[in-house]
PDB file of the backbone (N, CA, C, O) and the ligand in Angstrom, with CONECT records:
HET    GSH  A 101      20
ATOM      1  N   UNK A   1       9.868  -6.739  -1.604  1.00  0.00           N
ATOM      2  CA  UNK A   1       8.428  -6.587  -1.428  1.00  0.00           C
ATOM      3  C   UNK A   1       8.127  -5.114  -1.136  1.00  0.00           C
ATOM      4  O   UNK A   1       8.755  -4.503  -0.272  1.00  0.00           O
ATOM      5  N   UNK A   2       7.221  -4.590  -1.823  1.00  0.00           N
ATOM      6  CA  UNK A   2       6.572  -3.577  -1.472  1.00  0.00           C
ATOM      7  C   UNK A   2       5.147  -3.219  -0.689  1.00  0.00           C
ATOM      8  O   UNK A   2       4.281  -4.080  -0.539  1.00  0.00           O
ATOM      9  N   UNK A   3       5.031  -2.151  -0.312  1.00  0.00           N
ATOM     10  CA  UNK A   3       3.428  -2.276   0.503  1.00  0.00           C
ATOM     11  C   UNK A   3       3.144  -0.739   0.514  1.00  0.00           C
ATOM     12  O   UNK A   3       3.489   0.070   1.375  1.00  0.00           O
ATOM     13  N   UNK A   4       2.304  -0.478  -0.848  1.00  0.00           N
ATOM     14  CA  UNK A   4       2.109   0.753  -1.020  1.00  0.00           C
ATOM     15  C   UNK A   4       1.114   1.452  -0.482  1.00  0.00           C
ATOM     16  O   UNK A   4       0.018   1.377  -1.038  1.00  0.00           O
ATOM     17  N   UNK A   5       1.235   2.128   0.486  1.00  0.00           N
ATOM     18  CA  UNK A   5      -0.065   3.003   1.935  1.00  0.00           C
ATOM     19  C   UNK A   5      -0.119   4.052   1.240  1.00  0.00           C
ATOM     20  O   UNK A   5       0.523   4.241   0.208  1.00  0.00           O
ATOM     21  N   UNK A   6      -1.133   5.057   1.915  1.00  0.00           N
ATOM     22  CA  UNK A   6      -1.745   6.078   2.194  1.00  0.00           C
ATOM     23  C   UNK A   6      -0.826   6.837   2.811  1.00  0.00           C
ATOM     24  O   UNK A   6      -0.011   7.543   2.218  1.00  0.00           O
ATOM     25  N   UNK A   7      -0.959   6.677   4.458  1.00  0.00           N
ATOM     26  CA  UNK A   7      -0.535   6.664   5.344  1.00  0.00           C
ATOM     27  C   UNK A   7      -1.246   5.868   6.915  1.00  0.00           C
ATOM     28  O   UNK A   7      -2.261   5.189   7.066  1.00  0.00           O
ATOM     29  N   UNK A   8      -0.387   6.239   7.715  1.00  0.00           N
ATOM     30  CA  UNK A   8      -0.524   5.192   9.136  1.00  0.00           C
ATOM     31  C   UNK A   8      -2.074   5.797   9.750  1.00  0.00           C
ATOM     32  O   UNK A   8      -3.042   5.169  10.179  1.00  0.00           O
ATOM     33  N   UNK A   9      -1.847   7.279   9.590  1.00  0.00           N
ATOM     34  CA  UNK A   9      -2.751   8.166  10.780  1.00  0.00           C
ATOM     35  C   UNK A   9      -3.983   8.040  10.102  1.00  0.00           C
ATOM     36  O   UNK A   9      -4.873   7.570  10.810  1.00  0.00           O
ATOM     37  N   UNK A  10      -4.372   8.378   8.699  1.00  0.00           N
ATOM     38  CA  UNK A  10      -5.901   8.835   8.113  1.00  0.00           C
ATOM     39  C   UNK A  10      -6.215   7.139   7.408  1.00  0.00           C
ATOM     40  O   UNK A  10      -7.357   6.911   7.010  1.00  0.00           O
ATOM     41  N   UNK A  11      -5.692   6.601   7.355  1.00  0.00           N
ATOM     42  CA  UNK A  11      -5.904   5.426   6.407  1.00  0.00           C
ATOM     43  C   UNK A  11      -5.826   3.857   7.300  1.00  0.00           C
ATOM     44  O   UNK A  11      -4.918   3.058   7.074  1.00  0.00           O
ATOM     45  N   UNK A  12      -6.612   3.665   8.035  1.00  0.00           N
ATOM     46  CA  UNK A  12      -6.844   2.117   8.740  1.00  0.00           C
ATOM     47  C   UNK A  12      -6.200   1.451   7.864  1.00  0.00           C
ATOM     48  O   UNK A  12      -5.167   0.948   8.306  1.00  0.00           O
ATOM     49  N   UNK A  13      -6.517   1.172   6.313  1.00  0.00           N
ATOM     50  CA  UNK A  13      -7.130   0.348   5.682  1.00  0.00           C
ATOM     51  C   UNK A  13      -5.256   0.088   5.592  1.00  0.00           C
ATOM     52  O   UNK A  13      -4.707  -1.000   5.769  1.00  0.00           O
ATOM     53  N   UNK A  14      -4.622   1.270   5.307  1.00  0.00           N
ATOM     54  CA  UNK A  14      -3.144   0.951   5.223  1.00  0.00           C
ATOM     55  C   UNK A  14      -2.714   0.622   6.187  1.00  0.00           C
ATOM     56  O   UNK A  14      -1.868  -0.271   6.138  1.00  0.00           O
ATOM     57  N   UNK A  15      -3.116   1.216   7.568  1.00  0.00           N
ATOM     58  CA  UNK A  15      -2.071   1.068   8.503  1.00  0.00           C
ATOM     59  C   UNK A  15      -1.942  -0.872   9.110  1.00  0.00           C
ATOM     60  O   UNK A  15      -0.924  -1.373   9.588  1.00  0.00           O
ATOM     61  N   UNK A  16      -3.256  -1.580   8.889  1.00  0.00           N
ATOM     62  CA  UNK A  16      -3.474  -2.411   8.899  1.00  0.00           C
ATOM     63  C   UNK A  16      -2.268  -3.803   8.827  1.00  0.00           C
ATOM     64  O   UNK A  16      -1.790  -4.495   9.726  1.00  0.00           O
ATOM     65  N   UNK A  17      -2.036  -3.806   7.079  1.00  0.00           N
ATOM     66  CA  UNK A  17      -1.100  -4.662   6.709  1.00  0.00           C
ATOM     67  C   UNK A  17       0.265  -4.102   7.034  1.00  0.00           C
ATOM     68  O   UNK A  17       1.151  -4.957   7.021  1.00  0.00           O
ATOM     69  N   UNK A  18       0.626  -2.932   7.308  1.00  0.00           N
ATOM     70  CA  UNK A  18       1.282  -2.417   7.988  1.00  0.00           C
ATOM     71  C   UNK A  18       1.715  -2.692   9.090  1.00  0.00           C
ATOM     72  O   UNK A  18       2.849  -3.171   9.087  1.00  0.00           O
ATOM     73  N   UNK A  19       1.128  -2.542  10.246  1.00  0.00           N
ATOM     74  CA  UNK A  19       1.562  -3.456  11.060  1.00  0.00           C
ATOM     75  C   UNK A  19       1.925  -4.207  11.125  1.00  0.00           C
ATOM     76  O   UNK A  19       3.106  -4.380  11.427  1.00  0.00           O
ATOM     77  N   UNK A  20       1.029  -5.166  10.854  1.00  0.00           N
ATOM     78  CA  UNK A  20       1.050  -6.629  10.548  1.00  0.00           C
ATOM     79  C   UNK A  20       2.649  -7.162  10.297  1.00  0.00           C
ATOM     80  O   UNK A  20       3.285  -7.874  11.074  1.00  0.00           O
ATOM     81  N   UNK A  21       3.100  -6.639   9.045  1.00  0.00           N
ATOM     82  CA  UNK A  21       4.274  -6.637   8.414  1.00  0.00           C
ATOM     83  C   UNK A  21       5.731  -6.074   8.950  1.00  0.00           C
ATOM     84  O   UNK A  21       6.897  -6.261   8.603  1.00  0.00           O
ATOM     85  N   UNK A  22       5.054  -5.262  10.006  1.00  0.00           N
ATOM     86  CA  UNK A  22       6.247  -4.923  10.702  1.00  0.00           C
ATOM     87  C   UNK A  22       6.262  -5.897  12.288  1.00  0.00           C
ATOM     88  O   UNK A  22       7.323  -6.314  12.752  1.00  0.00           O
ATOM     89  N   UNK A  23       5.249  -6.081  12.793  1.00  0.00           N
ATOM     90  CA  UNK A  23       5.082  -6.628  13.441  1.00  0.00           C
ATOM     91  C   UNK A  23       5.849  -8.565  13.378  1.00  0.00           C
ATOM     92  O   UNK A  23       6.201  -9.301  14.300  1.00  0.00           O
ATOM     93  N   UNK A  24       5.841  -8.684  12.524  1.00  0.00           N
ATOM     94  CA  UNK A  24       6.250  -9.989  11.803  1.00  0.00           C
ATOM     95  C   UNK A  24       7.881  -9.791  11.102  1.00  0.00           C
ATOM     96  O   UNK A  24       8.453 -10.716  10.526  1.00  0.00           O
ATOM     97  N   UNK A  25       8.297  -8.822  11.228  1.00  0.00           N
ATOM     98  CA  UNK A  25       9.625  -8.587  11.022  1.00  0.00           C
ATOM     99  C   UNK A  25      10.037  -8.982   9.441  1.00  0.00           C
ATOM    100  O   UNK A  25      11.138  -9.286   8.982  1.00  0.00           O
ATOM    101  N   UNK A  26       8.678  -8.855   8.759  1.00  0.00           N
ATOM    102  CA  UNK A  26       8.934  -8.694   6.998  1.00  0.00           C
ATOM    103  C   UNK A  26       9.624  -7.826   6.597  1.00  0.00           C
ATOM    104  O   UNK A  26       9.356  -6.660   6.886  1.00  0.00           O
ATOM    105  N   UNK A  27      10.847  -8.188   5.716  1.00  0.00           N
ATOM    106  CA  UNK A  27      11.520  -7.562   4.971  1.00  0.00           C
ATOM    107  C   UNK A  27      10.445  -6.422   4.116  1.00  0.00           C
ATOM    108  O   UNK A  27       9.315  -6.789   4.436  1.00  0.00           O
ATOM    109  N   UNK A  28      10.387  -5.850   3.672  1.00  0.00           N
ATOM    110  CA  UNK A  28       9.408  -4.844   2.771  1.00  0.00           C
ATOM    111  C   UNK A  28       9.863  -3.513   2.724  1.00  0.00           C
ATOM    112  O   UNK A  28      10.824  -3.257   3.450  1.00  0.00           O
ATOM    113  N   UNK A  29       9.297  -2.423   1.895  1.00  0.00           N
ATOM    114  CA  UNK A  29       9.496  -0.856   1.481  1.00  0.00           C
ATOM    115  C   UNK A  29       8.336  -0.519   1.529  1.00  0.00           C
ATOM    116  O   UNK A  29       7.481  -1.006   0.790  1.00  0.00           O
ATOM    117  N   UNK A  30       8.050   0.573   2.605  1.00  0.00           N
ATOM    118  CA  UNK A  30       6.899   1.301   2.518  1.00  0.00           C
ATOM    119  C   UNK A  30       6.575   2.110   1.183  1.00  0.00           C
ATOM    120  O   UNK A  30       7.621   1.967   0.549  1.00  0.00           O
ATOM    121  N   UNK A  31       6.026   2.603   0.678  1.00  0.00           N
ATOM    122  CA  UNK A  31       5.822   3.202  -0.588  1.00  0.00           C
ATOM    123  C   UNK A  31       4.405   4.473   0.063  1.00  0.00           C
ATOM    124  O   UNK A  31       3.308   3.953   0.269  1.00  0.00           O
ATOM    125  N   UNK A  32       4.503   5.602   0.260  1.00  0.00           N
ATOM    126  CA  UNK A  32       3.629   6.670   0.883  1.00  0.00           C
ATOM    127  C   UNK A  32       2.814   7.664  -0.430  1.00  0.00           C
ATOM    128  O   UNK A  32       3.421   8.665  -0.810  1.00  0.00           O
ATOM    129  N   UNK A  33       1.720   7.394  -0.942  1.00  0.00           N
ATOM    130  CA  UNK A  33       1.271   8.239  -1.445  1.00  0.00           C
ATOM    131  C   UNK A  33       0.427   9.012  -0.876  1.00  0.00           C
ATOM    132  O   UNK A  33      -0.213   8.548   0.068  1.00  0.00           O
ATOM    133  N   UNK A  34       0.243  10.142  -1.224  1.00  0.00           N
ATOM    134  CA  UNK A  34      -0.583  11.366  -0.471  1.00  0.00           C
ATOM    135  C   UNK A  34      -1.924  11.229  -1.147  1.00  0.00           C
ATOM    136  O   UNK A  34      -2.175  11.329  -2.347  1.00  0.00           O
ATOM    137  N   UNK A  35      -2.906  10.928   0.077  1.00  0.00           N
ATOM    138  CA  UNK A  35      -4.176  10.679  -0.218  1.00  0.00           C
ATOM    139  C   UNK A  35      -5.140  12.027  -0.822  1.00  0.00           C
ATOM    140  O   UNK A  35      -4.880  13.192  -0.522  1.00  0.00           O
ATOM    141  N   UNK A  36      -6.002  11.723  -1.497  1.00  0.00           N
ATOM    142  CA  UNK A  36      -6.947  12.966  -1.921  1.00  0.00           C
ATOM    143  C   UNK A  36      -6.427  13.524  -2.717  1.00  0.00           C
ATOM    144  O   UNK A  36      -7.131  14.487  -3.018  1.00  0.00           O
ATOM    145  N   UNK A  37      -5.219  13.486  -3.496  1.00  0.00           N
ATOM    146  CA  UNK A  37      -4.831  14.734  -3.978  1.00  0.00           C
ATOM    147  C   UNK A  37      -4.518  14.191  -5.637  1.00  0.00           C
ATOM    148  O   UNK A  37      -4.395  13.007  -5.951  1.00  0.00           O
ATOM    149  N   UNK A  38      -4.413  15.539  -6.725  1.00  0.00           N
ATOM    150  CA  UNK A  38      -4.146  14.556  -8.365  1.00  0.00           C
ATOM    151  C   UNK A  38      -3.795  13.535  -8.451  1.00  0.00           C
ATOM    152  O   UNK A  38      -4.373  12.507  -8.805  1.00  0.00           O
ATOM    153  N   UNK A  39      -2.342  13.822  -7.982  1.00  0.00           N
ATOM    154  CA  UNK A  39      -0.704  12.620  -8.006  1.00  0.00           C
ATOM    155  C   UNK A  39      -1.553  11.416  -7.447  1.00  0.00           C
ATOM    156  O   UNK A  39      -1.188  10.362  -7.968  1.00  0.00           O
ATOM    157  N   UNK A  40      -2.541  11.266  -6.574  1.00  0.00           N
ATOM    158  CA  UNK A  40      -2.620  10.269  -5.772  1.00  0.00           C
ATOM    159  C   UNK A  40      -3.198   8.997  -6.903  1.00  0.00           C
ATOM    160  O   UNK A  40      -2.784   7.837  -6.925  1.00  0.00           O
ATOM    161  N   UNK A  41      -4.389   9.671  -7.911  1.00  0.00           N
ATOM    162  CA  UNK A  41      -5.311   8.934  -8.685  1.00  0.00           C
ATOM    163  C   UNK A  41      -4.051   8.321  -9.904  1.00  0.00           C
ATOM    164  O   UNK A  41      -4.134   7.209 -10.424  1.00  0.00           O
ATOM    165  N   UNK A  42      -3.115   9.156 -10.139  1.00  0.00           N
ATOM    166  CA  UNK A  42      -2.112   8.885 -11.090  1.00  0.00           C
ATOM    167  C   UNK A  42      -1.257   7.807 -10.668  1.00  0.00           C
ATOM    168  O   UNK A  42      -0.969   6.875 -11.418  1.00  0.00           O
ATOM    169  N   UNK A  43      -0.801   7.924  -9.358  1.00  0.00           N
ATOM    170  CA  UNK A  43       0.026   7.375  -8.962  1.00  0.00           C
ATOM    171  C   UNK A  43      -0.346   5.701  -8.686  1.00  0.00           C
ATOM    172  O   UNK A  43       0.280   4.711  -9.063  1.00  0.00           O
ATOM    173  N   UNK A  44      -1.650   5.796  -7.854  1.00  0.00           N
ATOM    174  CA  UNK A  44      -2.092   4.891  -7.673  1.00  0.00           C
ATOM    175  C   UNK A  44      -2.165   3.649  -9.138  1.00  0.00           C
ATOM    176  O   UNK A  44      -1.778   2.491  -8.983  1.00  0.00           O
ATOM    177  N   UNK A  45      -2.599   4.050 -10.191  1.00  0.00           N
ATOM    178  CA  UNK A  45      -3.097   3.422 -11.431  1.00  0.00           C
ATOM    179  C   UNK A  45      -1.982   2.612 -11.785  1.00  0.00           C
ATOM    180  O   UNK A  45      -2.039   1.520 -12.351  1.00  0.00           O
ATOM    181  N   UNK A  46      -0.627   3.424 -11.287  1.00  0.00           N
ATOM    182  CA  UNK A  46       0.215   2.310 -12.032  1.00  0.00           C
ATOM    183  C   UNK A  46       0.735   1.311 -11.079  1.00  0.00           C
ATOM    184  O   UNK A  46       1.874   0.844 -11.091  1.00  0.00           O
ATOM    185  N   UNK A  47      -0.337   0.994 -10.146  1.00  0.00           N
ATOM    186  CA  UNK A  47      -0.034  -0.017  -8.907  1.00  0.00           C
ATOM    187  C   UNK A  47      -1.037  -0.833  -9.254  1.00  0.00           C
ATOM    188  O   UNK A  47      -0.579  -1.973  -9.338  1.00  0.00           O
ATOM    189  N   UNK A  48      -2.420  -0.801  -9.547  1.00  0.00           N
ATOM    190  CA  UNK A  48      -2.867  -1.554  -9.458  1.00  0.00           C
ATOM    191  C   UNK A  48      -5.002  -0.320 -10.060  1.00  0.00           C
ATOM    192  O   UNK A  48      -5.387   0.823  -9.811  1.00  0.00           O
ATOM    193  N   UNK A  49      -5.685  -1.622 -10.912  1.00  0.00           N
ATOM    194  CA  UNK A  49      -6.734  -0.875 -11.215  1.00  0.00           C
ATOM    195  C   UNK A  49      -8.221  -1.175 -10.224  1.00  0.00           C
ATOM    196  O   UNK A  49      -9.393  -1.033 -10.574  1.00  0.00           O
ATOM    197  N   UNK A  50      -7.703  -1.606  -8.972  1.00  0.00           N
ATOM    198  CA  UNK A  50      -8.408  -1.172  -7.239  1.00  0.00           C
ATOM    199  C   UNK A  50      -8.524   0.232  -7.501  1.00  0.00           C
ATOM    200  O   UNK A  50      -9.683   0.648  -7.489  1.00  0.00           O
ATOM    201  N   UNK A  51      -7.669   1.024  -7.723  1.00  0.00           N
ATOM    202  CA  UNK A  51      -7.630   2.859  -7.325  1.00  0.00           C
ATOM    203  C   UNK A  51      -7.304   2.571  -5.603  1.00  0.00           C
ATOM    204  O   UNK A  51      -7.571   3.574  -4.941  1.00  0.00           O
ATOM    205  N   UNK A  52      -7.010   1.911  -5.136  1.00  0.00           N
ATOM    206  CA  UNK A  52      -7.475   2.365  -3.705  1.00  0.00           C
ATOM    207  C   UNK A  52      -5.621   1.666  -3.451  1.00  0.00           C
ATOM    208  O   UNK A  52      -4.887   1.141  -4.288  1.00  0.00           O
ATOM    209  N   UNK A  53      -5.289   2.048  -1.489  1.00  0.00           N
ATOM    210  CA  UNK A  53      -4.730   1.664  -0.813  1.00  0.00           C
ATOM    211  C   UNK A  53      -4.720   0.858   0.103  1.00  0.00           C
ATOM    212  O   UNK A  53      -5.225   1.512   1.016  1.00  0.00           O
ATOM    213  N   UNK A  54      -4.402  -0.510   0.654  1.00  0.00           N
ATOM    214  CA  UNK A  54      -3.248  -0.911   0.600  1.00  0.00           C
ATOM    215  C   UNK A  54      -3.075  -1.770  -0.456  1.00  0.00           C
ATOM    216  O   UNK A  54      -3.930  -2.639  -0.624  1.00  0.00           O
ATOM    217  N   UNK A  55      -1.845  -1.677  -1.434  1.00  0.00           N
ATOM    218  CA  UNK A  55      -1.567  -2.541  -2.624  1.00  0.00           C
ATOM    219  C   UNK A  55      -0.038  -2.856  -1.923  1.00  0.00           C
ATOM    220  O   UNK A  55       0.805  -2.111  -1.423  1.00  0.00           O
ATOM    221  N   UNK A  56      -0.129  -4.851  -2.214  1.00  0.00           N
ATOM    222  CA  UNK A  56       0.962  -5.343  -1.387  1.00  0.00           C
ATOM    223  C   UNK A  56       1.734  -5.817  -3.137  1.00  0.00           C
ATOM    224  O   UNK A  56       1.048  -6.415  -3.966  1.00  0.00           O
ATOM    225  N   UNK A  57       3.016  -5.467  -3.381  1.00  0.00           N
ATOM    226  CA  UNK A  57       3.641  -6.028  -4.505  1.00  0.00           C
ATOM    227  C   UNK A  57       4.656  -6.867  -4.249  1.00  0.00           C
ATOM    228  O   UNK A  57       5.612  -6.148  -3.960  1.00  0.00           O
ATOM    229  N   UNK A  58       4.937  -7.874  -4.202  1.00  0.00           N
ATOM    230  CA  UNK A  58       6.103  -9.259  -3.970  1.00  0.00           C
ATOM    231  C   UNK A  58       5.871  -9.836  -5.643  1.00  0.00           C
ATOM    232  O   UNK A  58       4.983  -9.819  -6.495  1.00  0.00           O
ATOM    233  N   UNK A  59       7.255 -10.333  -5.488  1.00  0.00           N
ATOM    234  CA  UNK A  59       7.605 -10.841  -7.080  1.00  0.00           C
ATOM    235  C   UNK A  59       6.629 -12.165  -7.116  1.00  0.00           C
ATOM    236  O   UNK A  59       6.192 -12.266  -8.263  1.00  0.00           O
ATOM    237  N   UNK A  60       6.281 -12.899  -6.526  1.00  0.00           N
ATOM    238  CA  UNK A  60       5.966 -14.105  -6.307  1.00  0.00           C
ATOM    239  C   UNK A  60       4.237 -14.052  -6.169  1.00  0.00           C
ATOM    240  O   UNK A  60       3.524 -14.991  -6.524  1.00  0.00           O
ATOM    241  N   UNK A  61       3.805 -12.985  -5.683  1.00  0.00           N
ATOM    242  CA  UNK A  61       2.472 -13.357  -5.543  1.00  0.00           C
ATOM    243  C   UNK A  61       1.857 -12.370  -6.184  1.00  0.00           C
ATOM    244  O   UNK A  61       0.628 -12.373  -6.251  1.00  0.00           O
ATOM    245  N   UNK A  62       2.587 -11.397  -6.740  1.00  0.00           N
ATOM    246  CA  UNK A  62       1.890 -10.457  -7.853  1.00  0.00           C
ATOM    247  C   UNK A  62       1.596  -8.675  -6.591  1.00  0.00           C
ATOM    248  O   UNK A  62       2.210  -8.003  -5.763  1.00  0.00           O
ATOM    249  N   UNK A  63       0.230  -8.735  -7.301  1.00  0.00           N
ATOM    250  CA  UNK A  63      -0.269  -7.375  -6.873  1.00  0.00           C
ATOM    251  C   UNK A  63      -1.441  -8.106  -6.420  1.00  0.00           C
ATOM    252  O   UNK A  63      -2.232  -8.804  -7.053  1.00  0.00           O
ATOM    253  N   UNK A  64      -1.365  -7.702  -4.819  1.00  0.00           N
ATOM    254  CA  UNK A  64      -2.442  -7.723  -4.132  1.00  0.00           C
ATOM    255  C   UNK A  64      -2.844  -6.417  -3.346  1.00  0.00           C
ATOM    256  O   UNK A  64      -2.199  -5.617  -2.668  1.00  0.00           O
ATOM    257  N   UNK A  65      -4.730  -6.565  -3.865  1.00  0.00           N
ATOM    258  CA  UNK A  65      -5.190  -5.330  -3.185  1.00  0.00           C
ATOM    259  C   UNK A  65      -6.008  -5.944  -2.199  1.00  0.00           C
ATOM    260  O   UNK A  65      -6.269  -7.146  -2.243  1.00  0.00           O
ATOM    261  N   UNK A  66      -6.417  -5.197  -1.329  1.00  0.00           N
ATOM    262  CA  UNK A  66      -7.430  -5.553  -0.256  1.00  0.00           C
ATOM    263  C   UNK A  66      -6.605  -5.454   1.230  1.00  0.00           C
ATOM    264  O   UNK A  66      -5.632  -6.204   1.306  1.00  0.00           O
ATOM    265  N   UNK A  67      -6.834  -4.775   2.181  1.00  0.00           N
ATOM    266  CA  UNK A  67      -5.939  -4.734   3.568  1.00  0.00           C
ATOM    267  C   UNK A  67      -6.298  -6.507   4.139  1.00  0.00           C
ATOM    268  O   UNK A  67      -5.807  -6.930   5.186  1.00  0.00           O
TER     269      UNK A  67
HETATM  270  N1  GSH A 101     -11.415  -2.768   0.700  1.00  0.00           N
HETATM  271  C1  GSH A 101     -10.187  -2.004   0.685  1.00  0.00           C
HETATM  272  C2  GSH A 101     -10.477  -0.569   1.045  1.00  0.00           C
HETATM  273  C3  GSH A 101      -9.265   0.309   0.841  1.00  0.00           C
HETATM  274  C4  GSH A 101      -9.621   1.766   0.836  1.00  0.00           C
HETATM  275  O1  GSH A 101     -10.801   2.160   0.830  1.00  0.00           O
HETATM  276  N2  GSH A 101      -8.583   2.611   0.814  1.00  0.00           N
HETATM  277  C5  GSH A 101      -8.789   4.066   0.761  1.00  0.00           C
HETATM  278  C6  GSH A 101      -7.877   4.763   1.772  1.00  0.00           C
HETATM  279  S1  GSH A 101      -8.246   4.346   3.404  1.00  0.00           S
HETATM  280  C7  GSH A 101      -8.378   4.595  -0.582  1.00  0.00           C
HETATM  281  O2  GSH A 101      -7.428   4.114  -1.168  1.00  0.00           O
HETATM  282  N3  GSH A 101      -9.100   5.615  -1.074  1.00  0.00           N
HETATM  283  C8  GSH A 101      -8.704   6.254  -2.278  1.00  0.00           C
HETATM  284  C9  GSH A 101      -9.846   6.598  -3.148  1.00  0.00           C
HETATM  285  O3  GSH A 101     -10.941   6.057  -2.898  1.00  0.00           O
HETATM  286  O4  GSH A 101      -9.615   7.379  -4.073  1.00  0.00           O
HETATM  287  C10 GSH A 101      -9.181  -2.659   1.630  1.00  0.00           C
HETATM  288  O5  GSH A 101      -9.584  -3.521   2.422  1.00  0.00           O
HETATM  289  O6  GSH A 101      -7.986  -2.375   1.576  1.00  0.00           O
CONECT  270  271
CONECT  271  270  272  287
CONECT  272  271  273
CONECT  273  272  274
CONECT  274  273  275  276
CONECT  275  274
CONECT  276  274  277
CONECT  277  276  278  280
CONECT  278  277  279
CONECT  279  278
CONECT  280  277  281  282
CONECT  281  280
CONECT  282  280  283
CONECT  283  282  284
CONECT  284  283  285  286
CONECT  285  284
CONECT  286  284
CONECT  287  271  288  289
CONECT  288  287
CONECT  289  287
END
């Protein structure tokens, strides 16, 4: 499982399921893209067409956006 953030400090919206997920002792890979910047709009697209962060990826339930 993946759980692709922002980051913890500028981004609620990531740090959110974040927790959550660590808090709950989920197996998962953080995935850190750098907000605001080119790479970010690029990077983001091939996660999911939200544009935005937190995108949760597990084989089983697909691509979910929304914290
Ligand atoms: N409704 C979304 C909001 C997510 C959101 O706004 N994420 C911001 C970062 S905190 C984002 O990805 N912004 C990138 C952009 O708008 O280009 C959620 O609940 O996760």
């Amino acid at each position: 499982m993946q759980l692709i953030i922002g980051n913890q400090n500028y981004s609620s919206w990531s740090m959110r399921p974040w927790v959550a997920m660590t808090h709950f002792g989920i197996d998962f890979e953080t995935v850190k893209l750098r907000l605001f910047t080119p790479e970010f709009t690029q990077q983001i697209n091939t996660y999911t067409s939200a544009h935005t962060v937190p995108v949760l990826i597990d084989d089983q339930l697909g691509c979910v956006t929304d914290s």
